[in-house]
N, C-alpha and C positions, 0 to 999 in steps of 0.2 A: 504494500500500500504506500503512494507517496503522499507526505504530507507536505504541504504550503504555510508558512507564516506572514504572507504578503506579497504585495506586488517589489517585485526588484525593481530599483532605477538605473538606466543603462544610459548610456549618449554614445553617439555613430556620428562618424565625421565621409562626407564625402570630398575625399583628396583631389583634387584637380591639379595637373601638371599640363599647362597648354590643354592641348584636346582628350586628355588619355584622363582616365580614373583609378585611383589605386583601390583595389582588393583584395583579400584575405580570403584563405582555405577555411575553414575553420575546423580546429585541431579537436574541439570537444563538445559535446550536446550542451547546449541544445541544437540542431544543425549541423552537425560533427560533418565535416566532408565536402558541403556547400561553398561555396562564392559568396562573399558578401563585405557589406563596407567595413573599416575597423571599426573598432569600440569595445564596452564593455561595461562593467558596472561602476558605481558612482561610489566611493566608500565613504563612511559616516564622516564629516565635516568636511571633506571635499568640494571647491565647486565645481561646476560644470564645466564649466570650459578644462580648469586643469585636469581634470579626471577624461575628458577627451584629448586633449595632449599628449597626458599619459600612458594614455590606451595605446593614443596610435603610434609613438615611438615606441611602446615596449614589444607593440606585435609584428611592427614593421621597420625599425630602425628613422622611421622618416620624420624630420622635424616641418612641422605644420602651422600656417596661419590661418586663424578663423577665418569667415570669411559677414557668415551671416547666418542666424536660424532658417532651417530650412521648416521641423514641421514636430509634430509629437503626436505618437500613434500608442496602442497597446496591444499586448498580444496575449491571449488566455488559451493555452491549450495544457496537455497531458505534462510539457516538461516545467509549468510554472505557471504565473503572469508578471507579464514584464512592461514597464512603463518605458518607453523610448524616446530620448530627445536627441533629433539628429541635425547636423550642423552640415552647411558646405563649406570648404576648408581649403588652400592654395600652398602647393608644396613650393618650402623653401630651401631643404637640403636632404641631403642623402639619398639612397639607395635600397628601395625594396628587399628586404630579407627578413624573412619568417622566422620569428621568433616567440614565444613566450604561447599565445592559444592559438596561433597562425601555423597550420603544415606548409602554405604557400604563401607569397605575397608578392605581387605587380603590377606596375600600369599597364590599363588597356584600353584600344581607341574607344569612345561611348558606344556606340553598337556593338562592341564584341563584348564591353563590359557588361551589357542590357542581357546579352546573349547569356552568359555566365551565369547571371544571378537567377534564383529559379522564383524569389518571394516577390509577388507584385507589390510589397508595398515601397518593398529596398529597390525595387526600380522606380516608383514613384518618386521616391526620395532623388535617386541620383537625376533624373529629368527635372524635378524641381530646384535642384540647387543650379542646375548650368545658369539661370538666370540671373544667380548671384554672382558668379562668375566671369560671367561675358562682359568684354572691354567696355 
């Protein structure tokens, strides 16, 4: 039987480098094996933006600037419920390398990254942040 003590708070950053978007394998359930943006959970006195910072250099080596809110969704199923605040974000250094909950990590043009991700709402996400993005 699993038990739940609440909804978890996450943040997801959509990385933009020029036209490409950085994504993650992800190494552990929920989702074990999927395509999807970085991020993760929010730890007790954390803000948000640092704790997406955080997420996404420790999963990907890559240092990140916000950009803008992109949106906040929730998810209720069998491996939880999770509250998600996700950001689009503008890479400022390094180099893709899966680390920490990531088996994979790299850019990819937007339609192959669309292509990748199987959860309509992490594609929603990434089509709604290019607006933050664009010149």
């Amino acid at each position: 039987m699993i038990t739940h003590s609440g909804p978890k708070l996450a943040v997801g950053g959509v990385v933009w480098r020029g036209g490409d978007v950085l994504l993650i394998r992800r190494a552990k359930e929920p989702w074990k094996g999927q395509w999807s943006i970085p991020g993760g959970k929010v730890d007790f006195g954390e803000k948000l933006e640092a704790a997406l910072m955080r997420e996404i250099l420790e999963e990907t080596g890559i240092r990140a600037r916000l950009r803008g809110f992109v949106g906040a969704f929730e998810s209720i199923t069998a491996h939880g419920h999770y509250v998600m605040i996700d950001y689009a974000c503008e890479w400022e250094a390094g180099e893709p390398a899966a680390a920490d909950d990531a088996l994979d990590a790299a850019f990819f043009p937007f339609a192959q990254a669309m292509d990748k991700v199987s959860w309509d709402e992490t594609r929603n996400v990434i089509s709604l942040s290019k607006s933050l993005i664009a010149p």
